[in-house]
Structures are given as structure tokens and as C-alpha cells.
N, C-alpha and C positions, 0 to 999 in steps of 0.2 A: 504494500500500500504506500502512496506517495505522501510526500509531506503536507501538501494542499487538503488531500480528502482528511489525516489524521487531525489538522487544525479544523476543519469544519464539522467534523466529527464531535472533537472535544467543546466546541460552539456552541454546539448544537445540542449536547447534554449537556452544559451552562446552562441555556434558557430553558432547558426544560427542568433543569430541578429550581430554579428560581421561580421558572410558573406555577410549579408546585407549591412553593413554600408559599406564593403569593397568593392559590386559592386557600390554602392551608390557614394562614394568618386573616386570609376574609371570613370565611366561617367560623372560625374560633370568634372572632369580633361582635358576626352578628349573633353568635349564639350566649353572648354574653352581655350585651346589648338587652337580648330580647331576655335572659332573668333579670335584668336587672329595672326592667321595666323602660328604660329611656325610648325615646320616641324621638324622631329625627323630627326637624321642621321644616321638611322637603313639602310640596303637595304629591299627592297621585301621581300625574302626569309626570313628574319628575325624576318621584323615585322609578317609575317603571323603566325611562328612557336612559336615567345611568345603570341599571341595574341589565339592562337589554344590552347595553355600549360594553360593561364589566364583562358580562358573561360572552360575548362575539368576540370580544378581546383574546380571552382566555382559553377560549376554543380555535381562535388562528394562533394563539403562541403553543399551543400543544400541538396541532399540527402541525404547522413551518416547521421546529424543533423536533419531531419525531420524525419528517420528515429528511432534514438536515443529518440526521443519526442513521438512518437507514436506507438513503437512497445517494450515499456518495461511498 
């Protein structure tokens, strides 16, 4: 294997354990959030549209990145 694929390779599980830890550290948040009773003071509309932008995010850095790992 060439030196080019071995750094993209290692890139490539970079972002994938960091997206990990990133949904990791978002659910521990909200699930502590929600015992603790707080309440954001987003409207509706709002929380849905970060919460749709969050999770679209985290689904192309999981794929590009497992992507990146397995197909070079």
C-alpha cells in the first residue's frame, strides 16, 4: 500500500472516531438535559431545523469517513 492511501486511510478513521465521540457527547447532553428538566428556548421550527442540519451532518461525516477507510 502506498503512502497517499495509508494517510487517507488514517484521515479517515480521525473523522470517524471524532464523529463518534461527537454523537456520543450529543446524546449524553440531551439525555441529561432532559433529567434535569431544562428546556431550551428555541421555538418548534427551530429546534427541528438544527436538529435535521445535526443529524444530515453526522450521517455524511460517517459516511465520507467510512468511506475514506474502505475504499482507498
Amino acid at each position: 500500500m502506498d503512502i497517499p492511501a495509508i494517510l487517507i486511510k488514517l484521515a479517515g478513521a480521525a473523522l470517524l472516531i471524532w464523529t463518534i465521540r461527537s454523537i456520543y457527547i450529543h446524546v449524553k447532553e440531551k439525555r441529561k438535559a432532559e433529567k434535569a428538566g431544562k428546556e431550551d428556548v428555541q421555538s418548534v421550527s427551530e429546534q427541528i431545523l438544527n436538529n435535521v442540519l445535526l443529524y444530515l451532518w453526522l450521517a455524511f461525516m460517517l459516511v465520507f469517513s467510512s468511506g475514506m477507510i474502505l475504499n482507498n
